[in-house]
C-alpha positions in Angstrom: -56.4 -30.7 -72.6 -56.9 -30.5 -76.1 -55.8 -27.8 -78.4 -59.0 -26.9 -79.5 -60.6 -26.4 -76.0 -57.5 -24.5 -74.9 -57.0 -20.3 -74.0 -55.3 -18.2 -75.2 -53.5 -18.1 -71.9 -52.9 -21.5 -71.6 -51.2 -21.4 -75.5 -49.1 -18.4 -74.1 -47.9 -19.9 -71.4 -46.9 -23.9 -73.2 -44.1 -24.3 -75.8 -44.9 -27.9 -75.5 -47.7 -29.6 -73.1 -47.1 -33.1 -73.4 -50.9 -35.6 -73.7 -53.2 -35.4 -70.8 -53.3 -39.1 -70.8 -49.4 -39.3 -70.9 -49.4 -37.1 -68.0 -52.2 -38.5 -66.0 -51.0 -42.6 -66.6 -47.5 -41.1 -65.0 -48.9 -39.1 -62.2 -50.8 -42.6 -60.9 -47.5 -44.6 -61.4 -45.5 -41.9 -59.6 -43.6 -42.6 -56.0 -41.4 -40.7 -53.8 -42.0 -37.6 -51.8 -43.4 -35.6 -54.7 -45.7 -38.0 -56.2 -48.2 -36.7 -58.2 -46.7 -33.4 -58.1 -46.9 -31.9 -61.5 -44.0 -30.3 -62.8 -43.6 -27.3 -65.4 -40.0 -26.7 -67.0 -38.9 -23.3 -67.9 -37.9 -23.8 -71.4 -33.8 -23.0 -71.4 -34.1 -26.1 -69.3 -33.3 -29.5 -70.9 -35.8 -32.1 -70.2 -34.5 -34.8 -72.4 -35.9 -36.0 -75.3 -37.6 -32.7 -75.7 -36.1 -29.5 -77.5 -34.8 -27.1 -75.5 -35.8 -23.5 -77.4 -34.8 -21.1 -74.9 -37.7 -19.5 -76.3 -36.2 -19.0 -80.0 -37.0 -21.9 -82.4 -34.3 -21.6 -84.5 -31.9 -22.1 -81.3 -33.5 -25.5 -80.4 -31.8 -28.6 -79.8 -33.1 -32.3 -78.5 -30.8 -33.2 -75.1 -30.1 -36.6 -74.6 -30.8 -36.5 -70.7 -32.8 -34.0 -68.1 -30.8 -31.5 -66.8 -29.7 -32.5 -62.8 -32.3 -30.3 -61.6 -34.7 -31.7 -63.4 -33.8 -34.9 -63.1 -33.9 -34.4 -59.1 -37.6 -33.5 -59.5 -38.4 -36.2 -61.2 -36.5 -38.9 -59.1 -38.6 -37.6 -56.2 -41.5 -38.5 -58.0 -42.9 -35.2 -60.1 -44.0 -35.4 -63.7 -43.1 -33.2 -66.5 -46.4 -31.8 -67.7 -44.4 -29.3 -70.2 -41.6 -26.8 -71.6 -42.8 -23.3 -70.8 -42.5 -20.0 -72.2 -40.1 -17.4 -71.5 -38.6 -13.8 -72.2 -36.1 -14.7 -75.5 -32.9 -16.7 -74.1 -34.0 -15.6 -70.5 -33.3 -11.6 -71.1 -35.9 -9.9 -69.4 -38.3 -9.2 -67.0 -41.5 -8.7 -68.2 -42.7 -12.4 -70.0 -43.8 -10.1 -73.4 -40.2 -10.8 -75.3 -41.2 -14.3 -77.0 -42.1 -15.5 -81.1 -44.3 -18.0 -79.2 -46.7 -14.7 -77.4 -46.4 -12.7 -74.5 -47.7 -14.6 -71.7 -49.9 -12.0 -69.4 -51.1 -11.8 -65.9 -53.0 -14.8 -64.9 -55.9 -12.8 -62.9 -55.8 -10.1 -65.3 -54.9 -10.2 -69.3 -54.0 -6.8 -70.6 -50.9 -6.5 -68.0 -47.5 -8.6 -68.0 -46.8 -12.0 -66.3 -43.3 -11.1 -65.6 -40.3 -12.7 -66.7 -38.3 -14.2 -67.9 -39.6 -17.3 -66.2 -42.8 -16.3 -67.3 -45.1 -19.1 -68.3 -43.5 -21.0 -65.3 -45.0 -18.6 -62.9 -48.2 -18.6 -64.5 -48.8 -22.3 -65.0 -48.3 -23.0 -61.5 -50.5 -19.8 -60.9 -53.5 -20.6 -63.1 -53.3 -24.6 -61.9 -51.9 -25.8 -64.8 -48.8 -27.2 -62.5 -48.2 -27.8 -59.3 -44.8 -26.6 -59.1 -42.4 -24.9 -61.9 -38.4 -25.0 -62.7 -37.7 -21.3 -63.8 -34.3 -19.3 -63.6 -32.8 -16.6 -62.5 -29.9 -14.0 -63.4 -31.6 -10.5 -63.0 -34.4 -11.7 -60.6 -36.5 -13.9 -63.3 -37.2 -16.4 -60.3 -38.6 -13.5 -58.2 -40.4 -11.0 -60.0 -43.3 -13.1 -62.2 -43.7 -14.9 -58.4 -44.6 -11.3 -57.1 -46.8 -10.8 -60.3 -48.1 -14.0 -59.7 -48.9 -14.2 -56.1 -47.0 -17.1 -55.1 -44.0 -18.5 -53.8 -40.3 -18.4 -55.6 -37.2 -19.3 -54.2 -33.8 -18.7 -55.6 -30.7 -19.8 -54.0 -27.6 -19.0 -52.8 -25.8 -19.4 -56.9 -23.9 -22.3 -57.2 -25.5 -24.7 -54.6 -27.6 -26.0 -57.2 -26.3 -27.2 -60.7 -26.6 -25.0 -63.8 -26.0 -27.8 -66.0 -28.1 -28.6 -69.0 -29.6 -25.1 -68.7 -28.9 -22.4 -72.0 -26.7 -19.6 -69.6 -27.2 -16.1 -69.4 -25.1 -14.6 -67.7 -23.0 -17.9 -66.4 -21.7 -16.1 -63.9 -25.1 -15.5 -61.9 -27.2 -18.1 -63.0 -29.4 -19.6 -60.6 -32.0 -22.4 -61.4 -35.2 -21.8 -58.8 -38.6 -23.2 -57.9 -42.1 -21.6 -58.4 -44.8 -22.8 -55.8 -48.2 -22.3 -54.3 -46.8 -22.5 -50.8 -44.0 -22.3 -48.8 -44.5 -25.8 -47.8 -44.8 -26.7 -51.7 -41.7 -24.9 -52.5 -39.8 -26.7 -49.1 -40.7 -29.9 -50.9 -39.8 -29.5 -54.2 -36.2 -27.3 -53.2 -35.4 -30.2 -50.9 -36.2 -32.5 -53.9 -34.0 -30.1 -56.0 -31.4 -30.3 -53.6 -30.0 -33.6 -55.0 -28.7 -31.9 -58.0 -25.4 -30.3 -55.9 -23.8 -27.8 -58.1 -20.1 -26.5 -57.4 -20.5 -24.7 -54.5 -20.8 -26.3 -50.9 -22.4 -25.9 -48.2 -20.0 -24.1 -45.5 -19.4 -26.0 -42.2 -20.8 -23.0 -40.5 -24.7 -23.2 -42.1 -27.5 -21.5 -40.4 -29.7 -23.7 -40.3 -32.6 -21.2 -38.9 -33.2 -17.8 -38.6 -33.0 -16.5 -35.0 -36.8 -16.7 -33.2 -37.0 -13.0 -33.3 -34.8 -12.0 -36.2 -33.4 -8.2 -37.1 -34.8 -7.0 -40.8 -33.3 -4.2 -42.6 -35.8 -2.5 -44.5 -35.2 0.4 -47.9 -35.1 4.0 -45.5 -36.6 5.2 -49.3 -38.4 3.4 -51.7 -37.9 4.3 -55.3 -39.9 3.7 -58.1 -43.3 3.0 -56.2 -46.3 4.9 -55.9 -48.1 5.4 -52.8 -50.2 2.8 -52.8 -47.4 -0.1 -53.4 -45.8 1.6 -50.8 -48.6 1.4 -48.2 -48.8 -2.1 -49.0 -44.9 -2.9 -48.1 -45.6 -0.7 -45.1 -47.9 -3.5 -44.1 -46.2 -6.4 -44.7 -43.2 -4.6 -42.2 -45.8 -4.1 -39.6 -46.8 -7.8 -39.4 -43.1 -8.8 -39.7 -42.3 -6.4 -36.4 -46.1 -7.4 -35.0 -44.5 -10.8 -35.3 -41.3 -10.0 -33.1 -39.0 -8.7 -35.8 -36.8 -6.2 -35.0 -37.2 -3.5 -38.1 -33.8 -1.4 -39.2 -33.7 1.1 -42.1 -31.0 1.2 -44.1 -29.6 3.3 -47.2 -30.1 1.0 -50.5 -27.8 3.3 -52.6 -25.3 0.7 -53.0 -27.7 -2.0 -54.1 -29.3 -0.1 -56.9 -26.4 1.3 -58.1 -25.1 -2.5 -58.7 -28.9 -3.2 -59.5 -28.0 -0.8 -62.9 -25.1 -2.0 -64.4 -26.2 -5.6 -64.6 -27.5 -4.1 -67.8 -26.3 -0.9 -68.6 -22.6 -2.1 -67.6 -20.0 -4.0 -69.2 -21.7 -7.7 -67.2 -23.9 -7.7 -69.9 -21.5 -9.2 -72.5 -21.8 -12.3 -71.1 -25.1 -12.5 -72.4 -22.9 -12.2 -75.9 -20.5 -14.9 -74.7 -23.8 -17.1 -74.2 -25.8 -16.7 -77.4 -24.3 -13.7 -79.3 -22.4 -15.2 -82.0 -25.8 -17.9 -82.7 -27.6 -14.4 -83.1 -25.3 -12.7 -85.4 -25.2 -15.8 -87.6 -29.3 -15.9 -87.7 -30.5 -12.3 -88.2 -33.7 -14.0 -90.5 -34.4 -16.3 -87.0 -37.3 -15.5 -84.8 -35.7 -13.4 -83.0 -36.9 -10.8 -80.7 -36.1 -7.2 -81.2 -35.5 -6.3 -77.5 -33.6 -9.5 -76.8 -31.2 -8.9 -80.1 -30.3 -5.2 -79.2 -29.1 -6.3 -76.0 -27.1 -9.2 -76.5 -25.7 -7.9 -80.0 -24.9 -4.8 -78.1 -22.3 -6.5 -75.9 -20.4 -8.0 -78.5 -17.7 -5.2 -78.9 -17.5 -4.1 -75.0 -13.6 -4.2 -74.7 -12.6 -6.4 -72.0 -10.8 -3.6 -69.5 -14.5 -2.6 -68.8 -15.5 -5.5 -67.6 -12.9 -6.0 -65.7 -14.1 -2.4 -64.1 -17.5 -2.9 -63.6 -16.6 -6.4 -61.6 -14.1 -4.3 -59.2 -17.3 -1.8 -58.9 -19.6 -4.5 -58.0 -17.5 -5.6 -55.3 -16.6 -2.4 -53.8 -20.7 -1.8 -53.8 -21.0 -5.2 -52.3 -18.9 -4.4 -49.5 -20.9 -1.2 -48.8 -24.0 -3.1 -48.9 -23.0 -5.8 -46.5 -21.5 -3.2 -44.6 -25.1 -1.7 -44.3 -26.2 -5.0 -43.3 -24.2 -5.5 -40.4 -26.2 -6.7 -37.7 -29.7 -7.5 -39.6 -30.6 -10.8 -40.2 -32.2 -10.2 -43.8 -33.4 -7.7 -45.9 -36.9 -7.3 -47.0 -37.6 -5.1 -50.3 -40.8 -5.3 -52.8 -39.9 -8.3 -54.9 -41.6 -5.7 -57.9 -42.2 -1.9 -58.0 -45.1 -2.0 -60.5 -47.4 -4.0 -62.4 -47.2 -2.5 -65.8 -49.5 -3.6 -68.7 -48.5 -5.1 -72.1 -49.1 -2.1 -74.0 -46.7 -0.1 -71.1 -44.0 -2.7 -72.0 -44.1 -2.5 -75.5 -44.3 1.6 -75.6 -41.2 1.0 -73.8 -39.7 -1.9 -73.8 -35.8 -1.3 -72.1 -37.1 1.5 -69.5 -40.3 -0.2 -67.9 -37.9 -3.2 -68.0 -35.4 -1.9 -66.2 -37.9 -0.4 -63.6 -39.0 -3.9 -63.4 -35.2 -4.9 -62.1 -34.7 -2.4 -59.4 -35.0 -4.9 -56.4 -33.7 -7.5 -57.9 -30.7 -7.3 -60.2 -28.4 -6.8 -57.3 -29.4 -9.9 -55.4 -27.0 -12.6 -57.7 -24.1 -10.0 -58.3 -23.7 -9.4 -54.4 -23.7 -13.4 -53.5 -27.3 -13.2 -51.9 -30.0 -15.9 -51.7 -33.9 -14.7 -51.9 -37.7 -15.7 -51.3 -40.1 -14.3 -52.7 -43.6 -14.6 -50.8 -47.2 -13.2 -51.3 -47.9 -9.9 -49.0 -51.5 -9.3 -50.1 -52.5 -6.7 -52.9 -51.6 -3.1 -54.0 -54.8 -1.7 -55.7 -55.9 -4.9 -58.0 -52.7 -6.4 -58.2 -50.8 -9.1 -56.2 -48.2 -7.9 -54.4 -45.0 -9.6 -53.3 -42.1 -9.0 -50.9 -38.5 -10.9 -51.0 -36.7 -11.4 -48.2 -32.7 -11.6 -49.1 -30.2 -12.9 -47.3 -26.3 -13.9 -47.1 -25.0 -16.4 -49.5 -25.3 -19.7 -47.7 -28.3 -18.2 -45.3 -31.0 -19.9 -47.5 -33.0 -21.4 -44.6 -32.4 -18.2 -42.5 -34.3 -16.2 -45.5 -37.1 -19.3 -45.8 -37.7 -18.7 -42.0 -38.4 -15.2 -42.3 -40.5 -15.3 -45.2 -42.5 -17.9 -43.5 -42.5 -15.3 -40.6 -43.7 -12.8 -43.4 -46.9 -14.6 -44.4 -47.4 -15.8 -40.7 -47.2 -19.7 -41.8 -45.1 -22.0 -39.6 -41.8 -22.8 -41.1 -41.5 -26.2 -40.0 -39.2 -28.7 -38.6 -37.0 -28.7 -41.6 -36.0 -26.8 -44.0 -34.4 -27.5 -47.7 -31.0 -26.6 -46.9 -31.2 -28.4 -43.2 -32.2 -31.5 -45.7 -29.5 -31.5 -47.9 -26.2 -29.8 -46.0 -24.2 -31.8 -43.7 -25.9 -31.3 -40.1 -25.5 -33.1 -37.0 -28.7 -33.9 -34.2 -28.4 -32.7 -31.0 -30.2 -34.3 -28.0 -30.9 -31.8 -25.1 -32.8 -32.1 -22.0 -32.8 -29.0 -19.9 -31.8 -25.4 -20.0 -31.7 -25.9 -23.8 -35.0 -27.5 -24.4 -36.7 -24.8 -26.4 -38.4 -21.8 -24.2 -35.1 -22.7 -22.4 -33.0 -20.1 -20.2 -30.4 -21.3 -22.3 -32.2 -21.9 -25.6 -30.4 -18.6 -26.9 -26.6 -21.3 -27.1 -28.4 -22.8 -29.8 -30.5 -20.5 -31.4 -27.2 -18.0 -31.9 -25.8 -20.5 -33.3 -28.5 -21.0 -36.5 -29.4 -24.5 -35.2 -33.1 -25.5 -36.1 -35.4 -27.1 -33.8 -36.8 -30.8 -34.9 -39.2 -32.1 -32.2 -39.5 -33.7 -29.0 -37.6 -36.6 -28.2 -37.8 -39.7 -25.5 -34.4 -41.7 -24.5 -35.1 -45.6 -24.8 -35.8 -47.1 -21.2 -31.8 -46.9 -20.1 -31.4 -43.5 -18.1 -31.6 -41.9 -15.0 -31.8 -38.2 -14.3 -30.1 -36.2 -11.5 -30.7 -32.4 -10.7 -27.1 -31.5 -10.3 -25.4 -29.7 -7.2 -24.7 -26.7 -9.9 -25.6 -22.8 -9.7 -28.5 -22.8 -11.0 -29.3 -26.5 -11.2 -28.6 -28.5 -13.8 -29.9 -32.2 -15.2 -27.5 -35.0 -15.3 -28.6 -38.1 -17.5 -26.3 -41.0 -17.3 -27.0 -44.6 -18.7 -28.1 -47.0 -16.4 -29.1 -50.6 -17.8 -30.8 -52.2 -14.8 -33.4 -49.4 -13.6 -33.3 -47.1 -16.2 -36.6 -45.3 -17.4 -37.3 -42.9 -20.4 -36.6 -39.3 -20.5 -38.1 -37.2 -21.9 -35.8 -34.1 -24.2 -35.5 -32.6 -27.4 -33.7 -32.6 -30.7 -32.2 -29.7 -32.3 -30.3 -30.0 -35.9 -27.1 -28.0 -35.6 -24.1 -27.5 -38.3 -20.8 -29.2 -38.2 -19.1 -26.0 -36.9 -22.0 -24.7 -34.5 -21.9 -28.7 -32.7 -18.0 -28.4 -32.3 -18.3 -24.1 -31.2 -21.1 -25.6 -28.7 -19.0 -28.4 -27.5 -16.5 -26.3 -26.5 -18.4 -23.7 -24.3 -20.0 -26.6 -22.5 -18.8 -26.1 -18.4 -18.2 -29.0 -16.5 -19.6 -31.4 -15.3 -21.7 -32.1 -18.7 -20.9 -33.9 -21.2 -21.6 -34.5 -24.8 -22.1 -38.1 -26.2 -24.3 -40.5 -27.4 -27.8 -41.0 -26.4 -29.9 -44.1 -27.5 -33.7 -42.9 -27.9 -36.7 -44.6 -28.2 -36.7 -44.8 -32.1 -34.0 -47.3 -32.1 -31.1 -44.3 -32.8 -28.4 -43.1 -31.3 -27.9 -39.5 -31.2 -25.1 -36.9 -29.8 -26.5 -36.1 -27.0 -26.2 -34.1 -23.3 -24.6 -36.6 -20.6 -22.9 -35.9 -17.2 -19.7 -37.1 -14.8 -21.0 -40.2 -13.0 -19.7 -38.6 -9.7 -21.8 -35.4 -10.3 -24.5 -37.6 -10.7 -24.7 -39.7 -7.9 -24.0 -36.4 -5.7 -27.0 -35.1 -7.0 -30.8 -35.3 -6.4 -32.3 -38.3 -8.7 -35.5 -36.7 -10.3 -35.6 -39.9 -12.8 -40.0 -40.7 -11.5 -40.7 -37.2 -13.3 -39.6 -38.4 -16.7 -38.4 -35.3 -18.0 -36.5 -31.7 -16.7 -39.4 -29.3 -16.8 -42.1 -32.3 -14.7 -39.8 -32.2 -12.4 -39.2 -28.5 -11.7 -43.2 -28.2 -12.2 -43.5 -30.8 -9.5 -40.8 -29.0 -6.9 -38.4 -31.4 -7.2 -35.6 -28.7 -8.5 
């Protein structure tokens, strides 16, 4: 795209856009899972070789190498189309707080993109790339997806490196994914996924969210109007119309936390980020907004920081407390879509408006998806579903559940955490009376599965009946079963609660692998009925054999 044939929105939205000719001769030579994906980076991301601005020229600085995340993207096979704009050093919600322009509302100009990953929702938004790297801190990887009407994830903080991205507030950073589509976003997370950060994954991983999970839902719903309100009303009566049990709970806690990400003492480590490279460049492009708050936090004495961190975790407790029993929480991912001219009447209020669902997800340890829920008058509207730190693929279920699109097989963290398959082939097969063993414990259905030609089955002489495979080389046939994918500590908690006579080991199937799998005592089997000719548990109870 040439300058000259370029909009306005499209200028807003680019710090740099590399050559459509560079981009298109890399997109055919691409390979990998993400080939010809098109990638846009949020621009306090490094991409090497390109200056990093954070949105401030002055600031900028060439980095030898991509940042891990970026890097990850790019190994699966996705091509950097461009460094995009943001709110100044990430600080802010709203996409107007940049020398470069304020980047507005892809759909409709006069109102705000959202920020501060901004241009990063709206390229992928308006076309201009497929998927997007943005941040978040205060909910930057949330709101402009709301705004936008697609799909942002932001994970559990720490599971994915930070590194070669300008902080924030280091504390909370998270770096996040803007797509068209859950199925996009899967992709591209699970790409992502390769750039570990410091945190690991927890033996213990839900790998799925129960199939008919509990939702806590705001009893009150503060700072929308009636008609943003209607339209979260609707997306809770597809979520129960879907099977979801629906709990209301008091939010209190969470917005109180919500405030003093800014209005606290947390904010000085926005000052520990970039505060003293402001104070020595008062003549740099600097935004007004962005300068008052960081420069703000330089003289916050340290014995209030130290109380605002033992606040947020006495709120956190409250809140989880709250949550006891619900799977997830659903909120608006935004309250309002203000216009430009709101924002810059009043810059800090309609920001902080912008924040109240969001800027208590990172200080309580919480992971989030933000998914399209239709409109609210003309604008797009957006739920996020938030859940437990670690309970990323839990949240990515339900918001699939939200926007009534299959999850899938597999999900980004069932991709990347240590996981084990299990083979089953009876009560547990899926619609199972037992399916419940598996599905309590957060393990995630994969597919149907056939044993190579080796086994025989038995209905065992159990209350109720059971299915005994054992291994037999000379008449063996295939049976038919199912894989499930279940975390290190689930397979071992599963193990144990298994009665006699089964048995859990390996099982050769008809792919050529060997997986842990259900097997029974040779004894039990021979004294049983051999239902083998029906190649699978359910044929053989259709045909009477059980």
């Amino acid at each position: 795209m040439g300058q000259g044939t370029r909009t306005l929105l499209d200028m807003t939205v680019w710090i740099m856009r590399r050559p459509e000719d560079d981009i298109a001769a890399e997109l055919e030579a691409s390979s990998g899972p993400l080939a010809g994906v098109r990638l846009a980076v949020k621009d306090n991301v490094d991409v090497g070789g390109v200056p990093t601005t954070a949105a401030c020229p002055e600031y900028a600085y060439v980095p030898d190498q991509d940042a891990p995340a970026v890097a990850a993207l790019r190994a699966a096979g996705a091509v950097v189309v461009g460094k995009t704009n943001l709110d100044q050093f990430a600080t802010g919600l709203v996409g107007t707080r940049s020398p470069y322009g304020a980047v507005s509302d892809s759909r409709r100009p006069e109102y705000i993109s959202g920020g501060s990953s901004s241009g990063s929702a709206v390229a992928v938004a308006s076309g201009q790339a497929d998927i997007a790297i943005g941040t978040d801190t205060a909910g930057s990887g949330r709101v402009p997806a709301g705004l936008q009407g697609i799909v942002g994830i932001k994970p559990t903080v720490g599971v994915i490196s930070t590194e070669g991205v300008v902080p924030a507030c280091e504390s909370y950073d998270c770096v996040t994914i803007f797509a068209p589509s859950l199925t996009t976003a899967n992709a591209a997370m699970a790409a992502m996924g390769a750039a570990a950060g410091p945190r690991l994954w927890p033996a213990n991983t839900r790998l799925a969210a129960p199939p008919q999970p509990t939702i806590a839902v705001p009893r009150e719903l503060p700072a929308l109007d009636e008609v943003w309100c209607n339209a979260f009303r609707g997306a809770v009566d597809d979520l129960r119309a879907a099977g979801a049990t629906i709990i209301e709970i008091d939010l209190t806690p969470f917005l109180a936390a919500a405030k003093l990400l800014y209005e606290g003492a947390l904010v000085s480590e926005r000052y520990a980020a970039v505060g003293e490279f402001i104070d020595a460049h008062p003549e740099a492009s600097l935004d007004p907004t962005v300068a008052q708050i960081i420069s703000g936090a330089r003289d916050i004495p340290a014995h209030r920081l130290v109380h605002d961190r033992a606040e947020v975790q006495r709120l956190r407790e409250q809140a989880m407390t709250s949550l006891a029993g619900a799977d997830a929480l659903l909120v608006p991912t935004a309250p309002l879509h203000p216009t430009i001219e709101q924002v810059n009447a009043d810059p800090i209020g309609v920001n902080a408006t912008m924040g109240t669902y969001t800027n208590f997800c990172n200080l309580f340890d919480l992971c989030a998806v933000s998914v399209p829920a239709g409109t609210a008058g003309d604008a797009q509207f957006g739920v996020t579903v938030i859940a437990r730190a670690f309970d990323d693929a839990v949240a990515f279920d339900i918001a699939a559940l939200a926007t009534g699109a299959p999850a899938g097989q597999d999900v980004w963290p069932a991709a990347i955490t240590l996981s084990h398959e299990l083979a089953v082939f009876g009560a547990h097969l899926k619609g199972g009376s037992l399916e419940f063993q598996l599905t309590d414990l957060g393990a995630r259905w994969v597919g149907p599965i056939r044993t190579a030609t080796k086994y025989r089955m038995s209905a065992l002489r159990t209350t109720p009946p059971k299915p005994g495979l054992t291994r037999s080389e000379e008449n063996g046939v295939s049976i038919g079963g199912e894989v499930w994918r279940l975390s290190p500590a689930a397979l071992g908690t599963f193990l144990a609660q298994l009665p006699e006579p089964m048995l859990l080991g390996k099982v050769e199937c008809d792919d050529g692998l060997w997986r842990t799998g259900f097997g029974c005592d040779g004894a039990a089997a021979q004294a049983g009925v051999d239902i083998s000719e029906h190649g699978s548990w359910p044929a053989a109870i259709a045909a009477g054999a059980v």
